[in-house]
C-alpha positions as CSV (number, residue, x, y, z in Angstrom):
1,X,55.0,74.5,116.9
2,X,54.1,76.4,113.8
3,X,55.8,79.9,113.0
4,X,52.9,82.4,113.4
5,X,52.8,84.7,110.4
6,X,51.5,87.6,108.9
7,X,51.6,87.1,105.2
8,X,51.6,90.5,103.3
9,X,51.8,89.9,99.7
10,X,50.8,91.3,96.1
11,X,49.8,88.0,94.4
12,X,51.5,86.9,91.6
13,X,51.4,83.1,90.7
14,X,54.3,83.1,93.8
15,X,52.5,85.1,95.8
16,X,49.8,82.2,96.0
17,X,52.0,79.4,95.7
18,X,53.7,80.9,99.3
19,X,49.9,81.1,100.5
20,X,49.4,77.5,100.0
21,X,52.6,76.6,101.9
22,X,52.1,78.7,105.0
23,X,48.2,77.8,105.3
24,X,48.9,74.3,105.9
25,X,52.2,74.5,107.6
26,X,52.2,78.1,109.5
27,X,49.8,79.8,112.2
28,X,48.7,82.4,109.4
29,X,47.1,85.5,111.2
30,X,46.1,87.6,108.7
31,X,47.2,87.7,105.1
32,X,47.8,91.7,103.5
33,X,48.3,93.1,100.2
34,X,50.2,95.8,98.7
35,X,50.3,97.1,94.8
36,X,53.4,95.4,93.5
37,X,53.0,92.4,91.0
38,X,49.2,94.0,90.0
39,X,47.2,97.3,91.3
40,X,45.8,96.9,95.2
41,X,42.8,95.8,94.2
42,X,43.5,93.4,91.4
43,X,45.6,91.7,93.7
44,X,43.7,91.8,96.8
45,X,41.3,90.0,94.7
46,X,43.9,87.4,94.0
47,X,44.4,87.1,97.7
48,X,41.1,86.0,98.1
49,X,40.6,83.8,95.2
50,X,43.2,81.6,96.8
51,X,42.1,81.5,100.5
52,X,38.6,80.5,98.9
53,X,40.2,78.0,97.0
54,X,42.3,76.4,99.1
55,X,39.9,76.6,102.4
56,X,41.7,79.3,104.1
57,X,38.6,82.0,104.4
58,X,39.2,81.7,108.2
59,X,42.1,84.1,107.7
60,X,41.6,87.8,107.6
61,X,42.5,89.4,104.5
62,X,42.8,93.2,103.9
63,X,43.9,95.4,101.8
64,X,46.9,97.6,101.8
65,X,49.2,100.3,100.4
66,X,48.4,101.1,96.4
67,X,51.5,103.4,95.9
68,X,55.0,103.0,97.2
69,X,56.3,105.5,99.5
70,X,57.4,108.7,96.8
71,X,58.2,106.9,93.8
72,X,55.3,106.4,91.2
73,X,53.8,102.7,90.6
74,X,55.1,99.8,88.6
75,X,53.7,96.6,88.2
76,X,54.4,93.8,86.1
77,X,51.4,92.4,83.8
78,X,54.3,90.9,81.5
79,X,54.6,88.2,84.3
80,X,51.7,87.7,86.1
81,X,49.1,88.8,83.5
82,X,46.6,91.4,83.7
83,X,44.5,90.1,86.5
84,X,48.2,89.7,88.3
85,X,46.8,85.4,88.4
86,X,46.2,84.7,84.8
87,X,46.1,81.0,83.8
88,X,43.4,79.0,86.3
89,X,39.8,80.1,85.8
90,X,39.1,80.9,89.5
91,X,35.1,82.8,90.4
92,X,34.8,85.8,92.0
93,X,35.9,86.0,95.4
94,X,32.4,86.1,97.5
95,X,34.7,86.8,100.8
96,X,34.5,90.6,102.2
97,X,38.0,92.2,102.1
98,X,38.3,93.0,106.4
99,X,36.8,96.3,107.1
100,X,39.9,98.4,107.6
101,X,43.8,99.0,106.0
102,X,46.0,96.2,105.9
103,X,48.8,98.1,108.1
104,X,46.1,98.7,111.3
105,X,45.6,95.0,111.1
106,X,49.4,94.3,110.8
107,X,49.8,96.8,113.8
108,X,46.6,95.9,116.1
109,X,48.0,92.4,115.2
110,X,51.5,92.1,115.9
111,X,50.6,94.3,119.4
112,X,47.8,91.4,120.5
113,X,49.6,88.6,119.8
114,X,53.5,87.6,120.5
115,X,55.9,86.1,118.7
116,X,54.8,87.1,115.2
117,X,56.9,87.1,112.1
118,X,55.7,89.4,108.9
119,X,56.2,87.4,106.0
120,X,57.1,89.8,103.6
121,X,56.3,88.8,100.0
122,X,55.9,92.2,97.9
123,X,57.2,95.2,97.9
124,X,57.9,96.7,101.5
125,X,55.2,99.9,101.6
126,X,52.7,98.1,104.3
127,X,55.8,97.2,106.4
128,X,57.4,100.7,106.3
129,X,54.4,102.3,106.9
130,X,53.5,99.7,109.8
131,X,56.8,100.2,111.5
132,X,56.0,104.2,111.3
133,X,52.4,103.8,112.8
134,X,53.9,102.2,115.4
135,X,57.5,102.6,116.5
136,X,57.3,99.7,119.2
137,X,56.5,97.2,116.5
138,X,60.5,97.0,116.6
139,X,60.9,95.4,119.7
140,X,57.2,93.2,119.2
141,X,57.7,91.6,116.3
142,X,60.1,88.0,116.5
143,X,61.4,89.1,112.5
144,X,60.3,90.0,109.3
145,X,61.4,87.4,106.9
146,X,61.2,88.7,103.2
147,X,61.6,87.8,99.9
148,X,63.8,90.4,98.0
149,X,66.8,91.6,96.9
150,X,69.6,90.0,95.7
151,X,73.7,89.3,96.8
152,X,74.5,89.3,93.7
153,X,72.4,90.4,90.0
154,X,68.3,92.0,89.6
155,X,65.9,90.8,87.8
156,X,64.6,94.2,86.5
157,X,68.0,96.0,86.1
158,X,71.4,94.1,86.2
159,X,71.5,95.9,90.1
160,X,68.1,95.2,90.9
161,X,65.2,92.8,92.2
162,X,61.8,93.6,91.8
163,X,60.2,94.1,95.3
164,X,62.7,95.8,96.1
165,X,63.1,98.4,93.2
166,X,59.4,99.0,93.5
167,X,60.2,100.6,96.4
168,X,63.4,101.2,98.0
169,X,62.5,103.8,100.5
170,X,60.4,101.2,102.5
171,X,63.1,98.1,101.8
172,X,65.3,100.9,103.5
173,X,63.3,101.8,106.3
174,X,63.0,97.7,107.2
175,X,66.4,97.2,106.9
176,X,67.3,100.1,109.5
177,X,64.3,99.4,111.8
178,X,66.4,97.2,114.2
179,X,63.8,94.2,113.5
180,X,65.3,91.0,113.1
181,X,65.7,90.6,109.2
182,X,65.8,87.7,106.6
183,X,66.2,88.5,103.3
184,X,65.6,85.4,101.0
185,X,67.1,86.6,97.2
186,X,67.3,86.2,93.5
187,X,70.6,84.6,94.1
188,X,69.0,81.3,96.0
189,X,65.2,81.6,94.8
190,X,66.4,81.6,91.1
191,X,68.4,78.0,91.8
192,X,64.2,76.7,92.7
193,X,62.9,76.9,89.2
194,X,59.5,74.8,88.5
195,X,60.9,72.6,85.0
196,X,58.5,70.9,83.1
197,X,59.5,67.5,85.3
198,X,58.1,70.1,88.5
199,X,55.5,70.7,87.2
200,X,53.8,67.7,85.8
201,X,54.8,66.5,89.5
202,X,52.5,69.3,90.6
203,X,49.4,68.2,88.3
204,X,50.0,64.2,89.4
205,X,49.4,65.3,93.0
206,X,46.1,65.4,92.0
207,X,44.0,67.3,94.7
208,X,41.9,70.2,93.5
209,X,44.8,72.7,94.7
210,X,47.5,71.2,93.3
211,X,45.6,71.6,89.9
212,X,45.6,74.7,90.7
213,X,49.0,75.1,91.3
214,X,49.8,73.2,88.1
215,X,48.0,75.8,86.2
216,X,49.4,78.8,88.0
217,X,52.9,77.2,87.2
218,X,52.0,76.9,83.7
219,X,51.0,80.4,82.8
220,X,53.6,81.9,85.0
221,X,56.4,79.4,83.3
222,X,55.2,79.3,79.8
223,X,55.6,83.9,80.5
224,X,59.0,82.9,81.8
225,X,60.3,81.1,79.1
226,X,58.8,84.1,76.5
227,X,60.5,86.5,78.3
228,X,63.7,85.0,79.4
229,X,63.9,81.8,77.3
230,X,64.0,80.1,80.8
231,X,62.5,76.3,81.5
232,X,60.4,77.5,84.0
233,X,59.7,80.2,86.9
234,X,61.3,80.5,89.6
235,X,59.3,79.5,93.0
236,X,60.8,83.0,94.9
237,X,58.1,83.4,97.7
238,X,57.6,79.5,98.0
239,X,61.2,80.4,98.9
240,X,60.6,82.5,101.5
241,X,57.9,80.5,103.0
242,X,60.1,77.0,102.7
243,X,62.7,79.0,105.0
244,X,59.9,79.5,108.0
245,X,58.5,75.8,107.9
246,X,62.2,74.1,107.9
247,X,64.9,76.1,108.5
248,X,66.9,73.3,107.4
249,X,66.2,74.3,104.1
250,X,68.0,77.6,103.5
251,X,71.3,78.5,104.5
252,X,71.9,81.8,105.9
253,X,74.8,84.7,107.0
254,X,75.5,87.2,108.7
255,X,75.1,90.5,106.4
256,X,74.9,94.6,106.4
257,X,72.4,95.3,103.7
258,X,72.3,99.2,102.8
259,X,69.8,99.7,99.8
260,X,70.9,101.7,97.2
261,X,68.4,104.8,96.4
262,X,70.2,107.2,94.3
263,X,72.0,105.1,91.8
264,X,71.7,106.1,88.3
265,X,71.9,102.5,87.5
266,X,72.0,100.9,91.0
267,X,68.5,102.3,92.3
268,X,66.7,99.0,94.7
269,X,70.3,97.5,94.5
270,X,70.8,95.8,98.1
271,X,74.4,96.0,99.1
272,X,75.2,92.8,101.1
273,X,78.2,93.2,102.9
274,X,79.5,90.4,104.8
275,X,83.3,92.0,105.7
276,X,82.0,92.6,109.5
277,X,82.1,88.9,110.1
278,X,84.7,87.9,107.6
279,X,87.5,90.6,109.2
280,X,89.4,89.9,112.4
281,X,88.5,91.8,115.2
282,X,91.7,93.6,115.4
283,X,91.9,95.0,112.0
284,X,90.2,98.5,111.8
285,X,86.5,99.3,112.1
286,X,86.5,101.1,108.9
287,X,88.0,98.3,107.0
288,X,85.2,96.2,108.6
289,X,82.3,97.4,107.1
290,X,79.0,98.0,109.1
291,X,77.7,95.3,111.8
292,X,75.4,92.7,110.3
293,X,71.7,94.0,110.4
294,X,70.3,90.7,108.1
295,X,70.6,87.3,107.8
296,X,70.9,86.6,104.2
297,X,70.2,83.7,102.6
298,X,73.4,82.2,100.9
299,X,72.0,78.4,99.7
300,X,69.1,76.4,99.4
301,X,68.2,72.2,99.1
302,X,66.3,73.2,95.7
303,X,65.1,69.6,95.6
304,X,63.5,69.7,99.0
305,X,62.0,72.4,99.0
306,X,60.5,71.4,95.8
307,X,59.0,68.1,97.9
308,X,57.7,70.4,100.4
309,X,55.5,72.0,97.8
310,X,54.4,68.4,96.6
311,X,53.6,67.4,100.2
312,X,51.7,70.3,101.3
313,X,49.5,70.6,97.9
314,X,49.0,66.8,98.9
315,X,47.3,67.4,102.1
316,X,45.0,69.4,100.7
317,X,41.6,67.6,100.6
């Protein structure tokens, strides 16, 4: 049976790749947004370009957090592009945002229905502030899978990844909630990169979503390769999604992960330590490090989860 799924997200040309994925191969409740990638509202209205286009206005979509929990907001236009999904002409959105905050409908949601995992594709503010509304969300929820962080570099300092560095304080309050954790990183969503090869793969699909994909890839690549000289962007929510649909495809370990909030120079670092499991029993507990709180992805089968994308934008009609 299909993982059920709340999908909160701040799309992002990944954001709405992982959308694509997890409407045709998970139960997706309801999808959220959170300011990350673009403002709230730019990228709520991403949100529901990409149900519309793709068929999925079944799904309730609302709108979340604009600010992360103390720390100012940062978004990144360089990337994504003003709108936060520049590249594919898409209309307006004639679907009604739902009529109330994204982290009541993660709440009233996760409390109806069991065995639900959050999805967590932006920066962790809904999530925090979910798990705050209501405590007993920690023993309801099956896991939060999420994409952020990194075992070893960032992407926005050398210490830190993006979603997470947006806003530690909520990374840190899901991290020490005592809900089952997956943290899918830079240091296995970077080896998934869409190449030029990819992505004319993507375009000879040839339904009217996986055009669409091709021309999210291309904008979000060809910004890529300006910035970073890189052959392409890296698929990191796809990632995340992948890692729900067939566990098979991303490898995983035990991990403490402590996220770093002070740091000069380390501030949205996450600290993976692995020592707990590593260390014989009988060698002392503060040589051990901290029990594992995570599971943290370690490897990936870059190839198939590439295919996955390429079957799934297949089935679309």
């Amino acid at each position: 049976m299909a993982r059920r799924v709340i999908v909160d997200c701040d799309p992002g040309h990944d954001d709405a790749l992982a959308i694509l994925l997890a409407g045709r191969r998970l139960e997706v409740l309801a999808i959220t947004t959170v300011a990350g990638n673009q403002t709230v509202e730019k990228v709520t209205t991403n949100a529901l370009k990409v149900v519309e286009a793709a068929g999925l206005t079944a799904i309730p979509v609302a709108r979340g957090a604009a600010t992360p929990l103390v720390r100012p907001p940062r978004h990144a236009p360089e990337v994504h592009g003003e709108t936060g999904l520049d590249g594919p002409e898409l209309p307006p959105p004639r679907t009604p945002v739902a009529d109330r905050h994204a982290v009541d409908l993660i709440v009233e949601t996760a409390m109806r229905e069991d065995d639900v995992t959050l999805l967590a594709l932006g920066p962790l503010t809904n999530v925090a502030l979910a798990l705050r509304r209501e405590p007993r969300l920690s023993q309801r929820l099956r896991e939060i899978c999420l994409m952020g962080g990194s075992t070893t570099r960032g992407n926005v300092t050398p210490a830190a990844e993006f979603n997470i560095s947006v806003d530690p304080e909520a990374a840190h309050a899901v991290f020490t909630s005592g809900v089952p954790v997956r943290m899918v990183g830079l240091n296995v969503t970077q080896q998934v990169v869409a190449t030029p090869e990819r992505r004319r793969a993507v375009r000879a699909a040839g339904t009217r979503v996986a055009v669409l994909a091709a021309d999210l890839l291309e904008f979000y690549s060809a910004a890529i390769h300006r910035l970073y000289g890189l052959p392409g962007g890296a698929l990191h929510d796809p990632v995340a999604a992948a890692a729900l649909i067939d566990p098979s495809l991303v490898r995983f370990a035990p991990m403490h992960v402590a996220v770093e909030l002070h740091g000069e120079h380390t501030a949205g670092m996450t600290v993976c330590d692995d020592r707990y499991t590593r260390t014989a029993p009988d060698v002392p507990a503060a040589r051990r490090g901290a029990p594992p709180n995570a599971e943290v992805a370690v490897a990936v089968d870059a190839d198939r989860c590439f295919d996955l994308l390429l079957d799934v934008l297949r089935e679309y009609p």
